[in-house]
VEXDREN-2710 file (C-alpha; in Angstrom, 1 decimal):
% VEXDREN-2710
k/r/px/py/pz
1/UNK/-19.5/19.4/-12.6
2/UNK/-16.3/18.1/-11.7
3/UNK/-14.6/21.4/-11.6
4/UNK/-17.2/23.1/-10.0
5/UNK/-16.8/20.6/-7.1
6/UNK/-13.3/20.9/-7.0
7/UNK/-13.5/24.8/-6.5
8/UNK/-16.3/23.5/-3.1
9/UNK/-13.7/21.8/-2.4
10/UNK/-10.8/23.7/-2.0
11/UNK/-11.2/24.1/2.3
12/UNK/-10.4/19.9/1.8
13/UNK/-7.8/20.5/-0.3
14/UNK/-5.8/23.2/1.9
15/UNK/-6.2/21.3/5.3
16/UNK/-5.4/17.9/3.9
17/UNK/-1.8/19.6/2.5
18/UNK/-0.7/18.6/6.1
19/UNK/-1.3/15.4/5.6
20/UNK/0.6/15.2/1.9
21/UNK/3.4/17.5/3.1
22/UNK/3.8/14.6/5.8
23/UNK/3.8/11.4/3.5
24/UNK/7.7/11.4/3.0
25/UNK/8.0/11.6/6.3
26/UNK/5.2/9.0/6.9
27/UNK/7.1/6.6/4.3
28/UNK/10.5/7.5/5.9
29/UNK/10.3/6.2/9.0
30/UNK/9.6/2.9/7.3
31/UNK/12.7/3.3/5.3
32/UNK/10.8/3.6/2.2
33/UNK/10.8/6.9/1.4
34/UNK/12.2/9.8/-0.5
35/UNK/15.5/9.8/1.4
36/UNK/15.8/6.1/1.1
37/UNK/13.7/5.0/-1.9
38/UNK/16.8/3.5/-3.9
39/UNK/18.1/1.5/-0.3
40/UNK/14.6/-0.9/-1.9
41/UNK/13.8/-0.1/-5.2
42/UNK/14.3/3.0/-7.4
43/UNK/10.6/2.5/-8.6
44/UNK/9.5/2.2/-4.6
45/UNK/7.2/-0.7/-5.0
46/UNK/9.8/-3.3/-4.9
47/UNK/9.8/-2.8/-8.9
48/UNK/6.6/-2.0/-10.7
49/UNK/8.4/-3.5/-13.8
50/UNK/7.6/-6.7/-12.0
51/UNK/4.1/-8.5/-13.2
52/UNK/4.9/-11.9/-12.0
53/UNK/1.8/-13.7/-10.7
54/UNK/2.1/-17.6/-9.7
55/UNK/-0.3/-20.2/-8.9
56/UNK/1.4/-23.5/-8.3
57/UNK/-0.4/-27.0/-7.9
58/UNK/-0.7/-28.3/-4.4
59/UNK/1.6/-30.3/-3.0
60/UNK/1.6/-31.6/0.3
61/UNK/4.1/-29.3/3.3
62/UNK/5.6/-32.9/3.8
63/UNK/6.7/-33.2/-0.1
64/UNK/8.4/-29.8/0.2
65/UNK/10.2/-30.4/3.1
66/UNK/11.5/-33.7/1.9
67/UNK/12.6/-32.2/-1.3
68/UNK/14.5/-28.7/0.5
69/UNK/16.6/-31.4/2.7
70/UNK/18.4/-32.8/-0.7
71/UNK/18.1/-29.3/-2.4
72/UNK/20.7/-26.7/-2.0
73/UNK/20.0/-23.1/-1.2
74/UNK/18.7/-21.9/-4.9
75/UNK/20.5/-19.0/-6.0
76/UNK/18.0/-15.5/-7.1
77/UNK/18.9/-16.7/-10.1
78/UNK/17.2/-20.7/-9.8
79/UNK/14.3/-18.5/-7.5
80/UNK/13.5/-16.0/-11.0
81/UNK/13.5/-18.8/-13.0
82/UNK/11.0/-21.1/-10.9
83/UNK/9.2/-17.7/-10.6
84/UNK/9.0/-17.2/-14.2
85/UNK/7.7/-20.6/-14.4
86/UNK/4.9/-20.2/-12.4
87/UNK/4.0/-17.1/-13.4
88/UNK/3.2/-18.6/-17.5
89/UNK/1.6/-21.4/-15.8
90/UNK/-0.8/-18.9/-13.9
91/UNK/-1.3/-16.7/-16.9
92/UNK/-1.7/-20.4/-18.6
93/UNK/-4.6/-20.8/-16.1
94/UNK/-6.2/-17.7/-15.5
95/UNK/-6.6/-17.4/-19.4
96/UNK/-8.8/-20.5/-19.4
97/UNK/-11.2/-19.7/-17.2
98/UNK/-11.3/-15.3/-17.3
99/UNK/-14.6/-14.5/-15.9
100/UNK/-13.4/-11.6/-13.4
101/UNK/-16.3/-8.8/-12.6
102/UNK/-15.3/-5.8/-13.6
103/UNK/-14.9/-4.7/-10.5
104/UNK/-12.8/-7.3/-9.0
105/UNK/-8.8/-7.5/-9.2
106/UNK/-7.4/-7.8/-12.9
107/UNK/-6.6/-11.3/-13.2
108/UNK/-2.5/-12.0/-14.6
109/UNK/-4.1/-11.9/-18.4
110/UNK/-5.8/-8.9/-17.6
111/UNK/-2.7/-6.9/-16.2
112/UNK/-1.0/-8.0/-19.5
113/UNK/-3.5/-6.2/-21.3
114/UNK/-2.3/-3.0/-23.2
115/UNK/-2.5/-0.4/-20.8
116/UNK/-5.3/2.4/-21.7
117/UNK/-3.8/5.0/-19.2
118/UNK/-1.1/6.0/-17.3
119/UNK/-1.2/6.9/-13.6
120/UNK/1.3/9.8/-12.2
121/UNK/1.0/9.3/-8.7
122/UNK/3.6/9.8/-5.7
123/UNK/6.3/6.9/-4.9
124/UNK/5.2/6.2/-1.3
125/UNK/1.3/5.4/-2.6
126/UNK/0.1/7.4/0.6
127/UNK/-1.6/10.5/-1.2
128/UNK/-4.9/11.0/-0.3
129/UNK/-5.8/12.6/-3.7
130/UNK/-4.0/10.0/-5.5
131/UNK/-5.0/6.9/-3.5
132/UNK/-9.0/8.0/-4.6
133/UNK/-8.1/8.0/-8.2
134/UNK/-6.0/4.6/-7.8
135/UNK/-9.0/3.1/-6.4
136/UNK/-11.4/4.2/-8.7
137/UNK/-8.9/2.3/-11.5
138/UNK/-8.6/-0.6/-10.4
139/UNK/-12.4/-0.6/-9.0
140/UNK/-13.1/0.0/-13.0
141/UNK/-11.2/-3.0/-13.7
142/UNK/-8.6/-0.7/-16.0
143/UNK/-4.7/-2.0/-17.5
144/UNK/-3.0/0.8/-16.3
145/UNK/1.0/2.0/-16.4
146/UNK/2.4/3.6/-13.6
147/UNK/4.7/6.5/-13.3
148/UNK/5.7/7.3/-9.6
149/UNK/6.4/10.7/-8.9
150/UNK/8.7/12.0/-5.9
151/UNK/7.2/14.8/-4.4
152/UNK/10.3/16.4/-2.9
153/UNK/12.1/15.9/-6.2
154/UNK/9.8/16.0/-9.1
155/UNK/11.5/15.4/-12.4
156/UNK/11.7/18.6/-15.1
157/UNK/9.5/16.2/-17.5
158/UNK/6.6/16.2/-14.8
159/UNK/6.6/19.4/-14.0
160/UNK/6.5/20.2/-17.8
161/UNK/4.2/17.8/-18.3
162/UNK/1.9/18.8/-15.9
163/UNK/0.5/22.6/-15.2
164/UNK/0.1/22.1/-11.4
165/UNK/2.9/20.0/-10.7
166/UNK/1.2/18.3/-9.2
167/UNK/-0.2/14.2/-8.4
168/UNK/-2.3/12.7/-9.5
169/UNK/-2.5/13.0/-13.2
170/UNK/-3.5/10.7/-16.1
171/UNK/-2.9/10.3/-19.2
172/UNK/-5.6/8.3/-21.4
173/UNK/-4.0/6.2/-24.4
174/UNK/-7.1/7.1/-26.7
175/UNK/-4.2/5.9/-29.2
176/UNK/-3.5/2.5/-27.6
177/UNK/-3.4/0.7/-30.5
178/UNK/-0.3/2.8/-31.6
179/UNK/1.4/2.4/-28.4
180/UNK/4.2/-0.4/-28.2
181/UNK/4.5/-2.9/-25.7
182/UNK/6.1/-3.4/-22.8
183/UNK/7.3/-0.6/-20.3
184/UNK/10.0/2.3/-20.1
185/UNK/11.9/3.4/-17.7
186/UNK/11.1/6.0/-15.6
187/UNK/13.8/8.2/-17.0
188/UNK/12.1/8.2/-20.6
189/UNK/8.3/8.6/-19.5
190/UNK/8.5/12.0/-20.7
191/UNK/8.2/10.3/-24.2
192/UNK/4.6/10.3/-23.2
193/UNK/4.0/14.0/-23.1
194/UNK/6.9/15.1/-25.8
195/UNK/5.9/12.9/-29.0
196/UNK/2.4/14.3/-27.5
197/UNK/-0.5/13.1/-30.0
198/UNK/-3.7/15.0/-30.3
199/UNK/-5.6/11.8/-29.0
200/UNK/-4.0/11.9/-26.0
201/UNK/-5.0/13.1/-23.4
202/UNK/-3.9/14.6/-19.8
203/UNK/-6.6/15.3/-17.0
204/UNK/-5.4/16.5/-13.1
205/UNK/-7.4/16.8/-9.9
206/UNK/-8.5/13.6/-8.4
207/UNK/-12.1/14.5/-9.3
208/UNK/-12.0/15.7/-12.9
209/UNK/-10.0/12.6/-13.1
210/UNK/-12.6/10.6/-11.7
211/UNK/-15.1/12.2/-14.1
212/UNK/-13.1/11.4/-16.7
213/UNK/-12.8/8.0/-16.4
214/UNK/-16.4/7.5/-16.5
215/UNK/-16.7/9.2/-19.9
216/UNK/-13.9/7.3/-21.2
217/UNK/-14.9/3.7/-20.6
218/UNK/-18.5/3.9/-19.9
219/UNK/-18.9/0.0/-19.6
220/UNK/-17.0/0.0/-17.1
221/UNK/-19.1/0.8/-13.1
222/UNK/-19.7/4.7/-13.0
223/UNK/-17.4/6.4/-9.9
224/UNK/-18.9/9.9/-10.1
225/UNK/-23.2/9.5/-10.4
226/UNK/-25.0/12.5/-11.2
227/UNK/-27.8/12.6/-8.8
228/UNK/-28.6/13.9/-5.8
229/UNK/-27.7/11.3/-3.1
230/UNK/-24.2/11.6/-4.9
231/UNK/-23.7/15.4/-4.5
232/UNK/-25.1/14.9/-0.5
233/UNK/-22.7/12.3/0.2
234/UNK/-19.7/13.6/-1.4
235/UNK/-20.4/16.9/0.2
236/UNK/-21.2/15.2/4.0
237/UNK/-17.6/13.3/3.1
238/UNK/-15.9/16.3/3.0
239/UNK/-17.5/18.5/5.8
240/UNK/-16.0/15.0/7.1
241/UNK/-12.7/15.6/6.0
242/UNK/-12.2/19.1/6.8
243/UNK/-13.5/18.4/10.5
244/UNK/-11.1/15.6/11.3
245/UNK/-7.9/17.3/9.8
246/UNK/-8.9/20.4/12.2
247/UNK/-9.0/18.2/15.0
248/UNK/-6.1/15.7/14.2
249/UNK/-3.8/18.9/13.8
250/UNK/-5.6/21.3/15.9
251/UNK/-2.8/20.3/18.8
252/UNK/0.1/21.6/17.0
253/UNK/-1.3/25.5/17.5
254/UNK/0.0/26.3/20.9
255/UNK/-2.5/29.0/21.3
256/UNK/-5.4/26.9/21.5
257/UNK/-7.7/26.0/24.8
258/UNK/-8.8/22.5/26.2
259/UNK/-12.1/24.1/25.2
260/UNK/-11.4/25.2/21.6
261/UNK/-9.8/21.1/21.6
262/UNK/-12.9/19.8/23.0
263/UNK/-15.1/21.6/20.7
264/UNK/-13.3/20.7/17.1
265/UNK/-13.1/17.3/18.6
266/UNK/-17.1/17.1/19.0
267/UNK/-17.1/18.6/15.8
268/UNK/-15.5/15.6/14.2
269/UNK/-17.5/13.2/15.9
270/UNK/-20.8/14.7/15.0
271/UNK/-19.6/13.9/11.7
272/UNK/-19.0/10.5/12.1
273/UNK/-22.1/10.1/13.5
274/UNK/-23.8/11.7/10.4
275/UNK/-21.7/9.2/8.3
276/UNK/-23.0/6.3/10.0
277/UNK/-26.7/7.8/9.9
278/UNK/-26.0/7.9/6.3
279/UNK/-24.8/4.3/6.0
280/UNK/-27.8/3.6/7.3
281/UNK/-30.0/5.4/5.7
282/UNK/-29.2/3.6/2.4
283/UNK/-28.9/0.2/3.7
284/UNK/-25.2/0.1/3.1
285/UNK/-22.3/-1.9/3.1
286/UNK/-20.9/1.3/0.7
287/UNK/-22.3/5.0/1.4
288/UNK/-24.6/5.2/-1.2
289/UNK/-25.5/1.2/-0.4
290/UNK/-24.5/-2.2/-2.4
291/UNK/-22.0/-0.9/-4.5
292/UNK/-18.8/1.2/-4.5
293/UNK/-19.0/4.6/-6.0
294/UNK/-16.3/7.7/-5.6
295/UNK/-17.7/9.1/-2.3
296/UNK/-16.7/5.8/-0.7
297/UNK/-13.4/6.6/-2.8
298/UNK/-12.7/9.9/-1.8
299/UNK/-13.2/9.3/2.0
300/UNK/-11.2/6.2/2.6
301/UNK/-7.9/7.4/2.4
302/UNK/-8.3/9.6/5.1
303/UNK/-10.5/7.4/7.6
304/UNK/-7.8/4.6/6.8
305/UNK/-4.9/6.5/8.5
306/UNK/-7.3/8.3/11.4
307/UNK/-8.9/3.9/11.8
308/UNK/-5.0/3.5/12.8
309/UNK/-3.6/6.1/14.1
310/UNK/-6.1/8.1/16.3
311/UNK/-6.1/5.2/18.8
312/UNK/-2.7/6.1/19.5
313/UNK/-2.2/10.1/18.8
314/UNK/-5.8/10.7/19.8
315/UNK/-7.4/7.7/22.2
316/UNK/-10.0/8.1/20.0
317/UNK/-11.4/5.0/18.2
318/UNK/-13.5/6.3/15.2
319/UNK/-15.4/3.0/15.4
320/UNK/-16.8/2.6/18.7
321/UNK/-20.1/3.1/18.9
322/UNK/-20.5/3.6/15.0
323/UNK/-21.3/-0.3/13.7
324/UNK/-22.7/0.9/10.1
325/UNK/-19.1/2.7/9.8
326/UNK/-17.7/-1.1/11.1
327/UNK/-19.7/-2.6/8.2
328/UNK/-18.5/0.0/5.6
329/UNK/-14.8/-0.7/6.7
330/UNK/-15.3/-4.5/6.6
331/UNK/-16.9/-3.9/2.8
332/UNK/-13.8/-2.3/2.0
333/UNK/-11.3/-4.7/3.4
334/UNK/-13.4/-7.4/1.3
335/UNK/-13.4/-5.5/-1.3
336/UNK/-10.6/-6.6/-4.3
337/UNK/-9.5/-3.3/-5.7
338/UNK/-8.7/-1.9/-2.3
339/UNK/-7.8/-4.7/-0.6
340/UNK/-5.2/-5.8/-2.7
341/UNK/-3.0/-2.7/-3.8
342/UNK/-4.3/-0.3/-2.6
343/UNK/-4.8/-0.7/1.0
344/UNK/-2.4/0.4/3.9
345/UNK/-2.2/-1.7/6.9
346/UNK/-2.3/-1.9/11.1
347/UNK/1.4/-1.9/11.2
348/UNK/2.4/0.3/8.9
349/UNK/0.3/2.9/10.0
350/UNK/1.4/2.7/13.8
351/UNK/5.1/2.2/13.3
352/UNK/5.3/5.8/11.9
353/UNK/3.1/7.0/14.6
354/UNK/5.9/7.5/17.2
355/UNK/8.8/9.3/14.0
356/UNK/5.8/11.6/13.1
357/UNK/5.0/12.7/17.0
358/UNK/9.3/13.3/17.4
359/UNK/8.5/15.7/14.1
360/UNK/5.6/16.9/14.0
361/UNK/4.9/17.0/17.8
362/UNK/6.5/20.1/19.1
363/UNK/8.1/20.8/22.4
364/UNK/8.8/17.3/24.1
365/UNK/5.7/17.2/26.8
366/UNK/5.5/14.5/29.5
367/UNK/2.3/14.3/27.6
368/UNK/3.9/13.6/23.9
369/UNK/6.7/11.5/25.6
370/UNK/3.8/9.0/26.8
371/UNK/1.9/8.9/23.3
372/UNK/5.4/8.2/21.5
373/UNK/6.2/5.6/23.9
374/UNK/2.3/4.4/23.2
375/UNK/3.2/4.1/19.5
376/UNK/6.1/2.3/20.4
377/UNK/4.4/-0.1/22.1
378/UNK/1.6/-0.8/19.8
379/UNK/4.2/-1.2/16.8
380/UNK/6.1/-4.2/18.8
381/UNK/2.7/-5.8/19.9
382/UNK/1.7/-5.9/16.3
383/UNK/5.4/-7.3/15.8
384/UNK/4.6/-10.0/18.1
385/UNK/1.4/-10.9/16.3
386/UNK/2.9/-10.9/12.7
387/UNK/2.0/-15.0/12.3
388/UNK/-1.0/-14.3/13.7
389/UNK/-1.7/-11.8/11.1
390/UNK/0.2/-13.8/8.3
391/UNK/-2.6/-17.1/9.2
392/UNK/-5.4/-14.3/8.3
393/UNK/-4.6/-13.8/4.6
394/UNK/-7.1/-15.0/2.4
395/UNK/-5.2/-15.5/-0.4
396/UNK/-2.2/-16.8/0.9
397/UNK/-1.0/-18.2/-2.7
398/UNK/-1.4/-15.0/-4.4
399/UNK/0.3/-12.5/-1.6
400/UNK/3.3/-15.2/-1.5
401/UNK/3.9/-14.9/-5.5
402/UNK/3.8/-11.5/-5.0
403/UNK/5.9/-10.8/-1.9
404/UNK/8.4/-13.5/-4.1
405/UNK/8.8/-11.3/-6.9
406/UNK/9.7/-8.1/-5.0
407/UNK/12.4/-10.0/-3.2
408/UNK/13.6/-11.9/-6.4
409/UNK/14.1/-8.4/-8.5
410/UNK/15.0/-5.9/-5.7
411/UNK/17.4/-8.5/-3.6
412/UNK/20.7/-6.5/-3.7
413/UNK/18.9/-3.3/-2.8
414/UNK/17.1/-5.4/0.8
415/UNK/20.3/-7.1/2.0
416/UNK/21.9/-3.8/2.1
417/UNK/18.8/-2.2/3.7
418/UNK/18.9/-4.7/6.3
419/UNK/22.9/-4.5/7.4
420/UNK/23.1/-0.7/6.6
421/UNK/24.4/0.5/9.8
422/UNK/23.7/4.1/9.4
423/UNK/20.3/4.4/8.0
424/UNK/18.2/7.4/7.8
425/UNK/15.3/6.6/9.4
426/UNK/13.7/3.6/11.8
427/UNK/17.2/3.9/13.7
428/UNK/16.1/2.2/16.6
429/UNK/15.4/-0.7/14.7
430/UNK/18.9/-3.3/14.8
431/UNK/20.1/-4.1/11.7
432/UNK/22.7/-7.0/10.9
433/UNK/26.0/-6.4/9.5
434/UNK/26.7/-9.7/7.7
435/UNK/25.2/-9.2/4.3
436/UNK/25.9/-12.8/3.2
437/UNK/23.9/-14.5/5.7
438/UNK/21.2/-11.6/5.2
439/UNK/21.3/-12.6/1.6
440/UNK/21.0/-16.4/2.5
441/UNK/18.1/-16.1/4.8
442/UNK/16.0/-13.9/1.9
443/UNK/16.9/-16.6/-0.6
444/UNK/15.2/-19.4/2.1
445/UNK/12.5/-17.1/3.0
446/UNK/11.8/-16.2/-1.4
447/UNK/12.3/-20.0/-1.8
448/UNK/9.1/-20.8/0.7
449/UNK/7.6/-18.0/-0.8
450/UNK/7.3/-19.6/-4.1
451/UNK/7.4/-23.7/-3.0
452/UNK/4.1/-25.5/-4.9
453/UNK/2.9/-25.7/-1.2
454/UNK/-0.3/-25.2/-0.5
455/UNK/0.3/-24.0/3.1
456/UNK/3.0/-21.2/3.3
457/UNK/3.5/-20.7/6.9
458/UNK/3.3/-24.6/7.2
459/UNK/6.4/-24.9/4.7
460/UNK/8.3/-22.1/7.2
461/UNK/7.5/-24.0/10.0
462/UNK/8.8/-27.2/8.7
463/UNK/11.2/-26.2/5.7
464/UNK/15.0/-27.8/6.4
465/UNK/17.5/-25.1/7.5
466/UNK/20.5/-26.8/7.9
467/UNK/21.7/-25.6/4.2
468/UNK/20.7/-22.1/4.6
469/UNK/23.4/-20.5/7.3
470/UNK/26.1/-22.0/9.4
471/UNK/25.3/-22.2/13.3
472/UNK/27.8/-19.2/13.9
473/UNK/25.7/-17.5/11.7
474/UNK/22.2/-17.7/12.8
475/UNK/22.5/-14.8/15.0
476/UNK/23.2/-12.5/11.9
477/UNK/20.6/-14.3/9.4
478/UNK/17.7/-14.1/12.3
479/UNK/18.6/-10.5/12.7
480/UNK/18.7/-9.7/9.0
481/UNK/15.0/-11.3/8.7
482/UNK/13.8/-9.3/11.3
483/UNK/14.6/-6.1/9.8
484/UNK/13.6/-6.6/6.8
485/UNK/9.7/-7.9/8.5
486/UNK/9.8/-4.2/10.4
487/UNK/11.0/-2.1/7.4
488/UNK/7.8/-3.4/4.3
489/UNK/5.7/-1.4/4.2
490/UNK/2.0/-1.6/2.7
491/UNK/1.2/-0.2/0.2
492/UNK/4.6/1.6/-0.6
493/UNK/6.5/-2.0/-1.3
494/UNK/3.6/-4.2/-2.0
495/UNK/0.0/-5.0/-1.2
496/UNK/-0.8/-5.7/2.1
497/UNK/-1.5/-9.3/1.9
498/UNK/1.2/-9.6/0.4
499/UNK/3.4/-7.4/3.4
500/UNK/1.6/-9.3/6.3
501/UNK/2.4/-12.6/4.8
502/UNK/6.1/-11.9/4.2
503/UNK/6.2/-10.8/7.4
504/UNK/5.0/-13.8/8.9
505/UNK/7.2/-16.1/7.1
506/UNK/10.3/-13.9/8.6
507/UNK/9.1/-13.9/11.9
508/UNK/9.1/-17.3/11.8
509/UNK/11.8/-18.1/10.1
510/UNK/13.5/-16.0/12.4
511/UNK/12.4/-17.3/15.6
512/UNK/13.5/-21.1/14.3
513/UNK/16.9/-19.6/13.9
514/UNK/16.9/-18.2/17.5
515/UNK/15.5/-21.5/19.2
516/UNK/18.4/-23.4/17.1
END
């Protein structure tokens, strides 16, 4: 079935190559992509060697505070270890009380499981086709290793490795219990494919994949049903598709009329409206009702970035007017597997709006000019509103832990993000040029990030500075904390809770400094 479907849908495939073709782009202008990737992490996530998780006991903002004003500035080196710490006290924890769904987020035991697959998927963790079968992983509760791919470099292994070339791919570990523990590095993942054992195997195309899954660990929730809601829906999500790709890039043909513009957009919005029709129709909050299947998993990548980004390109809201298609979206943002890796977020998304217009855009209009200058704006309002956002985390604790272990294992490669003077990409953005008070400022902001308080941005707010940077300095350290809360970006560094936490603590970090 699966390969039949993929043949349907092979319209999808071609019209969303605009959108994949973009993603280094897309990640670029963040600073995270291919033509920066090492100025973060080689691996692009900050690290996916790292699988520190932390839970800390609660202690009052007031203890923490106290304690910082008699503490020196830890080095990355006191930070790991009071990382490393946590992290065996949370596994500690967790392992004492393990009763996770299986489709909730693996718990810290649970990630140190033995990994049953491994996921090829592309570094910047914004391809459609990849982000569905992502999903569908950690929906089906999986331990999974990850080998990122870049797409405008793919290694001779991959390709080898591979037939299309292409991401995503899988490889089950039918032979698990032969495989060794711990991780590789990226340069010897093509021991995977070259000491290849018959009971391994490799499946490509985010829908065989899908399928695939299913068969393999049939205990876990079924993705792909076989009935005949399943076959409507997934074919409805990509009429979808196909009709909002043709109206999102319809502009870039010169040739076409007002009219022909008018028409693909009514087009798209007819089938939106069918969506929500159908959200209805089987009670919801998911397209086929309660629970998540693939259909919800092939369509969200795509009405993630046009949820975004079409208020800005488009002044089109996908939402208004459609409340079954709000409900699906708030499912989703509740919803652990999504929410917590996999998930982009409102700034990320509309901070490459205005780099992909100057690209993609064509001949400067007055027209363009005002839309870039509309992405503009909306990236700096969300700027503004990045403790706002930071107080709306639901699991403050966890996104800390996490945003703490990115900056503890990737440090050297952010302080020289944040003071490179000639970067790439996201050149309007200032960047400091003292690397040691840069350095200093990430070492406060990772040691709030991992304090046994039980209120983050309380600790930031009330945290001594007076050992972090000298006065002369403050300038340079506010500076350096403020580029580095406009270059993360969700989910290519981290999750976003964990992104729109980290920025909050530098933003206010940062504004302490400046009101000093």
């Amino acid at each position: 079935m699966a390969r039949a479907r993929n043949g349907s849908s092979a319209n999808t495939k071609l019209l969303f190559a605009a959108t994949i073709a973009a993603i280094s782009i897309y990640s670029r202008a963040l600073g995270f992509g291919i033509a920066e990737s090492a100025s973060w992490s080689k691996r692009g996530l900050f690290g996916t060697r790292s699988r520190l998780q932390f839970k800390f006991a609660a202690t009052t903002t007031a203890e923490v505070a106290e304690t910082s004003q008699s503490v020196p500035l830890p080095s990355w080196e006191d930070l790991a270890a009071r990382s490393a710490s946590a992290s065996a006290s949370a596994s500690a924890s967790a392992s004492a009380s393990a009763s996770a769904s299986a489709s909730a987020s693996a718990s810290p035991e649970q990630r140190e499981r033995e990994p049953v697959l491994t996921l090829y998927r592309d570094t910047n963790g914004w391809c459609p086709f990849c982000e569905r079968v992502w999903l569908c992983i950690r929906a089906k509760n999986l331990p999974y290793r990850e080998r990122l791919i870049n797409l405008q470099d793919k290694p001779e292994w991959f390709k080898e490795l591979v037939p299309t070339a292409l991401v995503p791919a899988i490889l089950l570990h039918d032979d698990q219990q032969q495989q060794g523990q711990g991780e590789t590095d990226d340069a010897d993942v093509d021991a995977d494919a070259s000491t290849s054992k018959p009971q391994r195997r490799l499946i490509w195309e985010s829908l065989d994949i899908m399928k695939a899954l299913d068969d393999a660990f049939p205990s876990t929730p079924r993705m792909v049903l076989d009935s005949p809601e399943y076959l409507e829906a997934s074919a409805q999500g990509s009429s979808l598709i196909v009709a909002g790709v043709k109206f999102t890039y319809g502009a870039r043909n010169a040739t076409r009329t007002a009219q022909e513009m008018a028409e693909l957009k009514n087009a798209f919005e007819e089938e939106l409206d069918v969506m929500d029709q159908a959200l209805a129709a089987h009670g919801g909050p998911f397209r086929l009702g309660p629970d998540f299947t693939g259909v919800d998993a092939e369509v969200i990548p795509a009405m993630e970035r046009w949820r975004y980004q079409l208020p800005i390109t488009h002044d089109m809201d996908i939402l208004n007017g459609r409340p079954n298609m709000q409900r699906w979206f708030d499912a989703l943002d509740a919803f652990e597997p999504y929410r917590n890796r996999v998930s982009g977020d409102a700034y990320s998304w509309a901070a490459v709006s205005s780099t992909f217009l100057k690209i993609f855009g064509g001949e400067e209009t007055p027209e363009l000019k005002a839309t870039i200058e509309k992405a503009d704006a909306t990236a700096a309002q969300i700027v503004n509103n990045f403790v706002v956002a930071a107080e709306s985390v639901t699991s403050p604790a966890t996104a800390a832990k996490e945003a703490a272990a990115k900056l503890i294992s990737n440090h050297e490669a952010v302080v020289n993000d944040c003071t490179n003077q000639d970067p790439k990409s996201q050149k309007h953005v200032a960047r400091a040029s003292d690397a040691d008070a840069a350095d200093a400022i990430l070492r406060h902001v990772t040691s709030i990030l991992v304090s046994p308080s039980d209120d983050v941005l309380a600790t930031a707010r009330s945290a001594t500075m007076a050992h972090v940077v000298q006065e002369d300095k403050h300038a340079e350290a506010s500076l350096a904390a403020q580029t580095v809360a406009s270059r993360v970006c969700a989910p290519r560094d981290m999750s976003a809770p964990a992104a729109i936490l980290l920025r909050g603590v530098l933003k206010i970090v940062a504004d302490r400094l400046d009101n000093q």
